[in-house]
N, C-alpha and C positions, 0 to 999 in steps of 0.2 A: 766681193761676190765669189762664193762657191757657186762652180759649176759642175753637172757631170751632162750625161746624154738623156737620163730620166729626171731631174730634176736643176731647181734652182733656187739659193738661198740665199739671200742678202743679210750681212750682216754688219752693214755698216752703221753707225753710232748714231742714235739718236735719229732712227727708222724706222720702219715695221720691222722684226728681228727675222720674220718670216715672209715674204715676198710673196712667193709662187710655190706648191708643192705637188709635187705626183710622187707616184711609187719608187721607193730605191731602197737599198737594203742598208747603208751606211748614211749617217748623219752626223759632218763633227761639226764640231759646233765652238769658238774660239771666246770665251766669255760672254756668254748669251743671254747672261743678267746682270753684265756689267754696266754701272751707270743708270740705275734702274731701280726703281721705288720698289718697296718689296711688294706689296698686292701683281703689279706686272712683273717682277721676277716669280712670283709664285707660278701667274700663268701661263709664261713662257714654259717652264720646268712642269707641269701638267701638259704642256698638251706637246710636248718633246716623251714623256712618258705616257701619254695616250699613243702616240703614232708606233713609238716602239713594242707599244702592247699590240695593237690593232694591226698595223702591217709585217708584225716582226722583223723590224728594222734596230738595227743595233745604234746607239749614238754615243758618239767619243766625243769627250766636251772636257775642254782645258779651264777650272775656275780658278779662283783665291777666295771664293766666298765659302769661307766656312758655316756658314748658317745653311745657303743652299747644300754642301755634303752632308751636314748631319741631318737635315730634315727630307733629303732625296736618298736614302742609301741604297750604293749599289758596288760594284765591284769598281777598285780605285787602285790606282796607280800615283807614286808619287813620288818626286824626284827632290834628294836631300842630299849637299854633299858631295853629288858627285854616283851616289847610288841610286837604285831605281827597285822601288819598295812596292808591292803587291797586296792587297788586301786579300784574297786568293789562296796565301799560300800562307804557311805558319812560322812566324815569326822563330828565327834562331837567332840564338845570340851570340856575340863574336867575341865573348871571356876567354883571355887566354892565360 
């Protein structure tokens, strides 16, 4: 269970992924279509990007499903290595 003072999210496995929601400006969200048939991962991932459209609430969400990044894309963060890669920024290469 995430909590804050304006909202509350449950995200415990094999749930509603979504409990209770009121207004808040941040949403993260820790595999929110893990475990999870793709038509409900679809609509999990719809209506996490409805509320951040409609409330302009930003949501941080840690996946491994590559099907959900390429078919949701947004700005991505990702950690390889020991590095922490940005989608954001433009790739340099480190030829020496």
């Amino acid at each position: 269970m995430v909590a804050c003072s304006t909202c509350f999210i449950n995200w415990r496995p094999y749930s509603n992924r979504v409990s209770t929601f009121t207004y808040t400006a941040l949403i993260m969200a820790d595999e929110p279509t893990g475990n999870l048939d793709p038509e409900t991962s679809d609509e999990i991932m719809q209506l996490l990007f409805q509320i951040a459209k409609d409330y302009n609430t930003a949501v941080i969400m840690a996946t491994h499903d590559y099907i959900v990044i390429n078919r949701y894309p947004a700005r991505m963060l990702k950690t390889e290595r020991g590095h922490v890669y940005d989608s954001a920024t433009v790739a340099v290469s480190e030829h020496q």
